[in-house]
VMD Tcl script that draws the C-alpha trace (Angstrom):
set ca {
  {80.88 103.51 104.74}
  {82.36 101.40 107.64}
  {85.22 99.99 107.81}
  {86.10 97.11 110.61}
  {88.09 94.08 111.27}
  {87.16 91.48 108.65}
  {85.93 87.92 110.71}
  {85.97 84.54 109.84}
  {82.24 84.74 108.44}
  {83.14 87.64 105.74}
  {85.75 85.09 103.72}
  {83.13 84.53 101.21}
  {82.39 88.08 100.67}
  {86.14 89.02 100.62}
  {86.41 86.26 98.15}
  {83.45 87.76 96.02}
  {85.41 91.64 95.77}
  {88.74 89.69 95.25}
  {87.62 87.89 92.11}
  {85.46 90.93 90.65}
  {88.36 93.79 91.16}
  {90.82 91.57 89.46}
  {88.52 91.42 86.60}
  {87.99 94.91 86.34}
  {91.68 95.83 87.75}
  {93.64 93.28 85.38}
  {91.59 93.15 82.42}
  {94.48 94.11 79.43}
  {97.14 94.19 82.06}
  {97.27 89.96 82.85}
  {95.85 87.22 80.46}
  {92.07 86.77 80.16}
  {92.31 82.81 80.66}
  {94.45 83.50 83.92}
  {92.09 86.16 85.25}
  {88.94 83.69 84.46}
  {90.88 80.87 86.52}
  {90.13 83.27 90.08}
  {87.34 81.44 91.31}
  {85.00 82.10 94.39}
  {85.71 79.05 95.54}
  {89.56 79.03 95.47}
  {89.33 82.45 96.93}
  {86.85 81.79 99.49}
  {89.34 78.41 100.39}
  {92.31 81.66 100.50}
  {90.62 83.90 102.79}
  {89.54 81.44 105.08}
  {93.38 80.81 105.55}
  {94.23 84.46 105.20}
  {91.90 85.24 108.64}
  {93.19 82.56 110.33}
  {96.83 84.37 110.39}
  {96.27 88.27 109.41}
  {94.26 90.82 109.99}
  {92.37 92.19 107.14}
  {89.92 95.34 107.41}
  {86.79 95.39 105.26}
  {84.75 98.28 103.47}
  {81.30 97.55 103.86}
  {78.47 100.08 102.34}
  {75.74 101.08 104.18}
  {73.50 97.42 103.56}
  {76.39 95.66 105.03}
  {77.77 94.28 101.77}
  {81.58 94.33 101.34}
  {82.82 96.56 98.57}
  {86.92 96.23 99.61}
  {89.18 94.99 101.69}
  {92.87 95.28 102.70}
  {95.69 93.31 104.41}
  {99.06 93.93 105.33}
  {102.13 92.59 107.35}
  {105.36 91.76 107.46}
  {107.51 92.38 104.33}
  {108.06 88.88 102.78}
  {110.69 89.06 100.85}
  {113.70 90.79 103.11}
  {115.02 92.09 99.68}
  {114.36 95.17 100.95}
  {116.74 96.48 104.34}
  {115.05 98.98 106.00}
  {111.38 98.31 105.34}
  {109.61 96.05 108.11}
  {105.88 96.17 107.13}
  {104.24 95.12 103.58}
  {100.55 96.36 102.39}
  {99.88 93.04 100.98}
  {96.48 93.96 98.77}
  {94.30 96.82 98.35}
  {90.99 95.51 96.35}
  {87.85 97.50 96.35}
  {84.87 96.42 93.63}
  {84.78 99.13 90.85}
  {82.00 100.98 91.53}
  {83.51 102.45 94.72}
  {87.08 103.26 93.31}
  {88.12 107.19 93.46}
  {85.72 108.14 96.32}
  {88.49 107.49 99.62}
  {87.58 103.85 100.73}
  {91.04 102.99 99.65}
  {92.60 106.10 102.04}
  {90.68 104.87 104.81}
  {91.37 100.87 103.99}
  {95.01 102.18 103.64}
  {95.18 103.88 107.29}
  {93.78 100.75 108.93}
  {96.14 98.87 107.60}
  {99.13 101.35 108.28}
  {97.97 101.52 111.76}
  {97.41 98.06 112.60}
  {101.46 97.74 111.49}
  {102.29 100.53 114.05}
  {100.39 98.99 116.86}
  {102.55 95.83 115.30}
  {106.07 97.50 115.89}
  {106.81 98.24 111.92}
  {107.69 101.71 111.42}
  {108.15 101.33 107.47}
  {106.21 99.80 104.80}
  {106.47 98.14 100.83}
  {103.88 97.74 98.06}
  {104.42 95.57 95.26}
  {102.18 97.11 92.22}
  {102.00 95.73 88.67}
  {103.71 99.39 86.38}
  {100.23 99.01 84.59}
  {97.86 98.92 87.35}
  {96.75 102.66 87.66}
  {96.55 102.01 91.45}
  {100.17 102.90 91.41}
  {98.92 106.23 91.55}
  {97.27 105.91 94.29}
  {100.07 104.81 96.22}
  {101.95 107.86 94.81}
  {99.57 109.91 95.99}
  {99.85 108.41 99.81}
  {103.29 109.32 99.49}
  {105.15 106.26 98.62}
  {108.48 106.51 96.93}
  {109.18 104.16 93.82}
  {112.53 101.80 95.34}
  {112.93 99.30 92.24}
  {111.21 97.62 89.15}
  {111.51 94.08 88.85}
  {110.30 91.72 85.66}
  {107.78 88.77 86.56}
  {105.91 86.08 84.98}
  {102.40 85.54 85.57}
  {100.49 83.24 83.04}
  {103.66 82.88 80.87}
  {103.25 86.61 80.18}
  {106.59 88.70 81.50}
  {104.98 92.14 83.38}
  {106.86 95.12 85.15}
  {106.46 94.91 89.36}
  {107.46 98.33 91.15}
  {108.01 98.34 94.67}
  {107.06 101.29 96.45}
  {107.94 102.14 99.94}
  {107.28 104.51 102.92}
  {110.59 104.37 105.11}
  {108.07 106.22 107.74}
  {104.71 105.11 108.20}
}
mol new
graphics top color blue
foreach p $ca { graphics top sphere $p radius 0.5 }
foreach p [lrange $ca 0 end-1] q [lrange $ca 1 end] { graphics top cylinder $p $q radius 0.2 }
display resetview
């Protein structure tokens, strides 16, 4: 498994393991009609925007096809003082969940924000999306629960954070 700075010529591919984890990671959690709205080409149109400004890291397997990506930055919201850095997304395709591409997909991504001058981090995680665990594992602390809407349907958000990365 290799894992490298994603370029402008992977969107497509990023857009592919986007649309498939949310399918496997959502299904029960957010509304089937909302889910089926992700398309390849709205996520393709996303990425292509998202590698303009940020710098993702890819998983590929050993073929060359992407099977997860991840992205972080700065914290967007500033609702949180103390925490400079945000992991924005963590998606890898099902079939290569539970084996550590998301540890190593995580690192990057913490040590890109180093290298960027952020010394703490946030996660925003759905409460039913079992890769709240994950985060758990990597040490994260749980810092508030907030209620949001997505498709008309109100969900639990926790916010996780590292106050050292």
């Amino acid at each position: 498994m290799k894992i490298r700075k994603a370029i402008m010529a992977d969107a497509a591919k990023i857009a592919y393991v986007h649309v498939e984890s949310w399918k496997s990671t959502y299904k029960g959690i957010i509304p089937d009609a909302y889910i089926q709205k992700q398309t390849y080409e709205r996520r393709t149109n996303l990425w292509n925007d998202n590698l303009r400004n940020q710098t993702v890291f890819i998983a590929e397997d050993h073929t060359g096809n992407i099977v997860g990506f991840a992205v972080g930055g700065q914290e967007r919201t500033n609702d949180y003082p103390g925490y400079q850095g945000e992991l924005y997304a963590i998606y890898l395709l099902k079939n290569y969940q539970g084996i550590g591409i998301g540890r190593r997909l995580f690192r990057s991504v913490t040590q890109q924000l180093r290298r960027d001058g952020f010394r703490s981090m946030l996660v925003l995680v759905l409460a039913d999306n079992n890769a709240r665990y994950f985060y758990e594992t990597m040490g994260a602390k749980r810092i508030d629960a907030k209620e949001i809407m997505i498709a008309e349907k109100k969900l639990t958000e926790y916010v996780y954070g590292w106050h050292q990365l």
